[in-house]
C-alpha positions in Angstrom: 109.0 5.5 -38.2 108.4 8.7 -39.6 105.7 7.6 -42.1 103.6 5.9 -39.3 104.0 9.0 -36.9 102.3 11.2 -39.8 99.6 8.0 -40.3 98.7 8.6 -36.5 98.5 11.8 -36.7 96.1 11.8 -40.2 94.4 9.4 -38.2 93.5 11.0 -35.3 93.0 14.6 -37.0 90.2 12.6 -38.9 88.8 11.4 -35.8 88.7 14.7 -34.5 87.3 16.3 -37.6 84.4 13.3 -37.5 83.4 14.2 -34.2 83.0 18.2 -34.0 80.9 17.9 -37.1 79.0 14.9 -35.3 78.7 17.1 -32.5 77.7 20.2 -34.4 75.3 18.4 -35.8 73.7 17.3 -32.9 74.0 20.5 -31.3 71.8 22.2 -34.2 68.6 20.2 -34.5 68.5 19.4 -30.8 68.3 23.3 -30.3 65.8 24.0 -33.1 63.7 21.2 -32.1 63.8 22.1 -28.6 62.4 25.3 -29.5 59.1 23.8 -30.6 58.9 21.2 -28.0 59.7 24.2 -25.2 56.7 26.3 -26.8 54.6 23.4 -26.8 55.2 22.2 -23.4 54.8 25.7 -22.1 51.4 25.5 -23.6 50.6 22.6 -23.0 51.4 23.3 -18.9 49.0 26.4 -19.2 46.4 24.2 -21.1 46.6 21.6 -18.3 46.7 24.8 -15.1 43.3 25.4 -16.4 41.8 22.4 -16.8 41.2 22.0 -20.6 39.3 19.2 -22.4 40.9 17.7 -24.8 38.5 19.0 -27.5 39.0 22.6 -25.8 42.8 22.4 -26.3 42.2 21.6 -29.9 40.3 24.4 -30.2 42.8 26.8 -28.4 45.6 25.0 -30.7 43.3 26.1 -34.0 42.6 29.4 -32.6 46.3 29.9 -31.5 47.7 29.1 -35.5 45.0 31.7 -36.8 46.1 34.5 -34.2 49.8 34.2 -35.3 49.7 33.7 -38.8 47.4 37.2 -38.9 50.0 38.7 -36.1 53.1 37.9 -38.0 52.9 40.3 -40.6 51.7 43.1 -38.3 54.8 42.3 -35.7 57.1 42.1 -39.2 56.1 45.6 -40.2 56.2 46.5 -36.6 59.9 45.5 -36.4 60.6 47.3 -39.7 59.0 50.4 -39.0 61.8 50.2 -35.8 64.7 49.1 -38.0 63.9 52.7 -40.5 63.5 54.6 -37.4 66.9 53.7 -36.2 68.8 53.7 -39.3 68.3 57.6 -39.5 69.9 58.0 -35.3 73.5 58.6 -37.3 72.0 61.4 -39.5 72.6 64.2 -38.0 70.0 66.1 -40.7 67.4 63.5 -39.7 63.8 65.5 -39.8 62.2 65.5 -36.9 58.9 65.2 -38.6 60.2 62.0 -40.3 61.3 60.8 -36.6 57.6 61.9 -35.3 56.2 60.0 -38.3 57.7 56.8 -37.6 57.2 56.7 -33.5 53.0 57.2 -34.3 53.2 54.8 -36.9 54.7 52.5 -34.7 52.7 53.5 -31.7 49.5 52.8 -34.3 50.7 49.6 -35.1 51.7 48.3 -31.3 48.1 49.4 -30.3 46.6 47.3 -33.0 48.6 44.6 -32.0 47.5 45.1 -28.8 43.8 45.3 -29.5 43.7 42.4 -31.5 45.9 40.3 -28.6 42.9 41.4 -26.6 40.3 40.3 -28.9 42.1 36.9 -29.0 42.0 36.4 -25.3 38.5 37.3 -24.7 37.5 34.8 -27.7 39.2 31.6 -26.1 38.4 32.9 -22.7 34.8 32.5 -23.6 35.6 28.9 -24.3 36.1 28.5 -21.2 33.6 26.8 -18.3 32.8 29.1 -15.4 35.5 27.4 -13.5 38.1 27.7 -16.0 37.6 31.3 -16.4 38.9 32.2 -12.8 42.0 30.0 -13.6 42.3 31.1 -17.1 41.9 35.0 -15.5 44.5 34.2 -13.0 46.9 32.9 -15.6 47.1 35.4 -18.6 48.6 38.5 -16.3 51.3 36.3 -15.6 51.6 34.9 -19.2 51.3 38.3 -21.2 54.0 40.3 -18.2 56.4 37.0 -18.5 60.1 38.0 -19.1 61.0 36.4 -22.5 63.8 35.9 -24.6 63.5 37.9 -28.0 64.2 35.4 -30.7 65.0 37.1 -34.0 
């Protein structure tokens, strides 16, 4: 009797095993593939609110791949210049002149990031029919002052 309790309960410890790592499982690459498909919906929802061709949203897809592989690194070094400034907040000999170095640098940076953002817009704005330049005008206040969820 003994030896079949401890079968059952090998058994069902097994079981139990089988399925959090099935569920884990699932619970990984449905969130990382959500991601993408979330991103690309979102786009695809502004794409369709202003009344892109198909050959237009190719074109906005191209143009959008270019902008982020150039932004990436500039964001990267952004986020690093940030990470140095705040390593030195428990110094108590931090130099200010370090700390002032650092916020212009990143000030710098975020304005070039900025500039460039701008420069994006205007180029697949001018993509864009007469029409879908009100809509597309409408649109980017609301897309640039969204509240987002940092992912890092």
């Amino acid at each position: 009797m003994n030896e079949r309790k401890n079968r059952w309960i090998l058994i069902i410890i097994i079981a139990l095993m089988l399925s959090n790592i099935i569920l884990a499982v699932l619970l990984f690459t449905s969130h990382e593939e959500g991601k993408g498909r979330g991103r690309e919906a979102a786009a695809m929802a502004i794409y369709k609110e202003i009344g892109l061709t198909p050959s237009q949203i190719d074109t906005f897809k191209a143009k959008k791949e270019v902008f982020f592989s150039e932004m990436k690194p500039l964001w990267e070094h952004i986020k690093e210049l940030k990470n140095t400034l705040y390593t030195h907040m428990d110094r108590s000999g931090a130099e200010d002149s370090l700390i002032q170095s650092l916020t212009s640098e990143i000030a710098e940076r975020n304005k070039e990031a900025d500039l460039k953002m701008y420069q994006h817009f205007i180029e697949i704005r001018a993509l864009c029919t007469p029409e879908q330049k009100i809509r597309f005008d409408s649109i980017i206040p609301k897309f640039i002052n969204r509240d987002r969820k940092r992912e890092r």
